[in-house]
N, C-alpha and C positions, 0 to 999 in steps of 0.2 A: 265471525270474521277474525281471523288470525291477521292481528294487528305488528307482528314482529318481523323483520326479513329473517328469512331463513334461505337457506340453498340445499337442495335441495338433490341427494345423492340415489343414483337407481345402481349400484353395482351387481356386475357379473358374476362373482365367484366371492366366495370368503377369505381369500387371503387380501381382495381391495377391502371389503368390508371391513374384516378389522386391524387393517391399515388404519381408514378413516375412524375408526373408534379406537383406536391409539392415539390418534396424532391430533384430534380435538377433543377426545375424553370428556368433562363434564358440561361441554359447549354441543354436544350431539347425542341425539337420540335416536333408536330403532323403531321403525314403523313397521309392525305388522299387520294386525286388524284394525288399529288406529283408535278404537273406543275409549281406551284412557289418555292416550296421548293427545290425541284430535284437540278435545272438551279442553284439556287441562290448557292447552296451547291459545285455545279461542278465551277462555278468560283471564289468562293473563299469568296463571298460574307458573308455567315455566318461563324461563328467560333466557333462550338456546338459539344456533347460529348454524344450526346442519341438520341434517333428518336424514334417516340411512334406510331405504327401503328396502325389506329383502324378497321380494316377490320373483327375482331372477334367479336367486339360489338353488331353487332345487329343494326347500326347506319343507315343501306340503308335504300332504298324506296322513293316513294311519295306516299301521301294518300288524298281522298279529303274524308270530311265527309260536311254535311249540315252547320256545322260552318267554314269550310275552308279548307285551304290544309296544312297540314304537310311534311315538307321536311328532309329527314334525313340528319345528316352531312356529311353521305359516295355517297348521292347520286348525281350522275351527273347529267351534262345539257342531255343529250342523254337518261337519264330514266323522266326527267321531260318531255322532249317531246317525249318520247313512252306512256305519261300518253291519258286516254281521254281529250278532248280539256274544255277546261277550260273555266268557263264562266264569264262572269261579269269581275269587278275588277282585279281576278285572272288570268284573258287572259295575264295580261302583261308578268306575270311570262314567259310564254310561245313565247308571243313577243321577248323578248330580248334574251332568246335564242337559237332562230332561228339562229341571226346573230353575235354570240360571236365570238370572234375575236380568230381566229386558228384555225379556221373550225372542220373538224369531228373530226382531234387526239382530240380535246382538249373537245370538247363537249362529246366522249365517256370516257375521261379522268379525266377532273375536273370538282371539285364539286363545288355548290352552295354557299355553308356554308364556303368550303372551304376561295373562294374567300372576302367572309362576312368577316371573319377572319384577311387576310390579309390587307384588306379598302386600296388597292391602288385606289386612287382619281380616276387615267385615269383606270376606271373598269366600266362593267355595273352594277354587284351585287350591292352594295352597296345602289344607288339613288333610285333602281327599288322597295327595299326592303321598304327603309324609303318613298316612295310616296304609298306603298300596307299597311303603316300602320302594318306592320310584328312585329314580336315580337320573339324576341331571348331565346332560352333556354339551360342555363347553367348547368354544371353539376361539383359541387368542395368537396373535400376531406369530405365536413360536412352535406352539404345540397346543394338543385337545386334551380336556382332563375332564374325569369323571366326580358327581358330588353326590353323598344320598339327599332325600328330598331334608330330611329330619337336620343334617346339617348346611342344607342351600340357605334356609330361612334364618335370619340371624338378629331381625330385629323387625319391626313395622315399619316397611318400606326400604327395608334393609336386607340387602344379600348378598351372598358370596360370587359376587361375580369381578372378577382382576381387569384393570386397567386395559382396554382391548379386546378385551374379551365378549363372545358374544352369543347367548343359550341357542344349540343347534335342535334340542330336542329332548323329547323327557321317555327313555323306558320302564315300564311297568311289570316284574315278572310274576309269570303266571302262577299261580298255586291255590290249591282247594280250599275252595270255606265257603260260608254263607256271609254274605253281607247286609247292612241296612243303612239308609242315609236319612235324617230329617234335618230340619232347617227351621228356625224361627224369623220369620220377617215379620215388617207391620203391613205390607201390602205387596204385592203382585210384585209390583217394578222397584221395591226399595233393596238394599244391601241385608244382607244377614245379620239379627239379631246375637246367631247362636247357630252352629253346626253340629252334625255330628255323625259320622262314619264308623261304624262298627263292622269288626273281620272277626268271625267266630267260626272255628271247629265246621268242619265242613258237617258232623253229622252228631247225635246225642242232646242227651239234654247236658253235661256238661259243661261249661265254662271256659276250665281249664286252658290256659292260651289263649285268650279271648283279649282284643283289645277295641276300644276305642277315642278316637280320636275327634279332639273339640277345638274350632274353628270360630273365629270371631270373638270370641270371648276374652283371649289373653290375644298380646302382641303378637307371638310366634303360636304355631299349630300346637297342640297340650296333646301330645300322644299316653291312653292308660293304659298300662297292664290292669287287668282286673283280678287278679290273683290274691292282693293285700284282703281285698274282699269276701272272696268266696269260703262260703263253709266246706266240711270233709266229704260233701257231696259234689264240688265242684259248681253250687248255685248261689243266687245273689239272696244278701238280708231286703230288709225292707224298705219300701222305698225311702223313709226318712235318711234310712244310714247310709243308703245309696246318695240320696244328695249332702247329706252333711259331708262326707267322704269328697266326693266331687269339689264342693265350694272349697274344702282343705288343701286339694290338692293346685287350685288356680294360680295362688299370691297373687300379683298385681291385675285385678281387670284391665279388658280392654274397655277404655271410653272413650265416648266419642258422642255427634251429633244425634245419632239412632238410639242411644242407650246410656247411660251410666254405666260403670263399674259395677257396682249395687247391684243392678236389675239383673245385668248377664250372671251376675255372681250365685243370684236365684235360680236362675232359669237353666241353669246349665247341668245340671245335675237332669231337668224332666225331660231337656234332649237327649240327655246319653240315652235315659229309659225310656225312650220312642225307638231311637236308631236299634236299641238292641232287641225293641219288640219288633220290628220292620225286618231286622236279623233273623229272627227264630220264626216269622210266619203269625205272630201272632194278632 
């Protein structure tokens, strides 16, 4: 039971929307799919005076065209994967949420964008977004501006979004590679231990331009080149040097209730080397 008065806003179009998210700012919040905001509201967690639905905008869908895929901010994990199957790069999208954590409520429930929003660290959105090269589309009282994903995320729980301003949607562009995503949790329905998304070379055994990107473990997404690594064959050392390299590149873990600093600081090095065997088929 959500114990706080609120009022409770259903606007028409985006220019009342972020009217009302200018003109009450840290007093109001955006309701998409509601799964973080609902919870947070019902224990007590937020302390707000407005709630700004956007279900009349016009914000669903997913769309692919020859330069990528467009994702509305109303739209869920359960319409991205009702889309046709996605190719290239843009598979990942589709990868991670397959196995979002909350199974079907939350996949017919929350959004994509949603979660973007949010940038809790132990999430999949966020790492999946900055290793696809995404790019954020705002929308504020004056005009719309674009952000990549790797500079939307700016701190845990912290993002570049301006006074009024209000995320319309996130595009993906298209381009050749093989991908792999794994994920460490302690069970079914819990948050991520540890991410990790790998975009490699569409074809060879090479390396070369190879990256991946680790989720949950540090505050903001940890995008790698793997280049530092590789020998004059374009292939990886072994797996020790592979994770020593990893844990070097982290600095501050992320901790929290699911994990220590410590343990992701372990563990984060034997995700990358799943995501990239998931990569290569192996």
């Amino acid at each position: 039971m959500i114990r706080t008065a609120l009022r409770y806003h259903f606007p028409d179009d985006l220019d009342e929307a972020t009217a009302l998210l200018h003109t009450h700012e840290e007093r109001a919040a955006v309701l998409g799919g509601g799964t973080m905001l609902v919870p947070s509201l019902t224990r007590g967690d937020r302390d707000l005076d407005h709630v700004i639905d956007l279900r009349r905008l016009g914000l669903g869908g997913v769309s692919s065209t020859a330069g990528g895929v467009r994702i509305g901010a109303s739209a869920s994990y359960a319409q991205l994967l009702a889309a046709p199957p996605f190719t290239g790069a843009t598979r990942l999208l589709q990868l991670a949420a397959e196995g979002i954590t909350g199974g079907p409520q939350i996949r017919c429930q929350g959004t994509i964008c949603g979660s973007a929003a949010y940038a809790n660290p132990s999430s999949d959105v966020p790492a999946v977004l900055v290793a696809l090269e995404a790019v954020i589309h705002l929308r504020g009282p004056e005009n719309s501006r674009t952000v990549p994903a790797e500079a939307f995320f700016l701190d845990a729980f912290t993002v570049d979004v301006r006074r009024g301003e209000l995320l319309t949607g996130v595009t993906v562009p298209t381009r050749s590679a093989r991908v792999g995503y794994y994920k460490l949790k302690l069970v079914e329905g819990s948050w991520p231990i540890a991410t990790a998304s790998a975009v490699l070379p569409d074809a060879g055994d090479s390396l070369v331009g190879a990256t991946v990107t680790l989720g949950a473990v540090s505050a903001r997404p940890l995008r790698l080149d793997l280049a530092p690594l590789l020998d004059g064959h374009g292939r990886l050392p072994t797996a020790g040097d592979i994770d020593d390299w990893v844990s070097a590149q982290l600095g501050e873990p992320w901790d929290d209730e699911l994990a220590p600093g410590d343990y992701r600081r372990m563990v984060a090095g034997v995700v990358l080397r799943r995501a990239l065997q998931r990569a290569q088929g192996i």
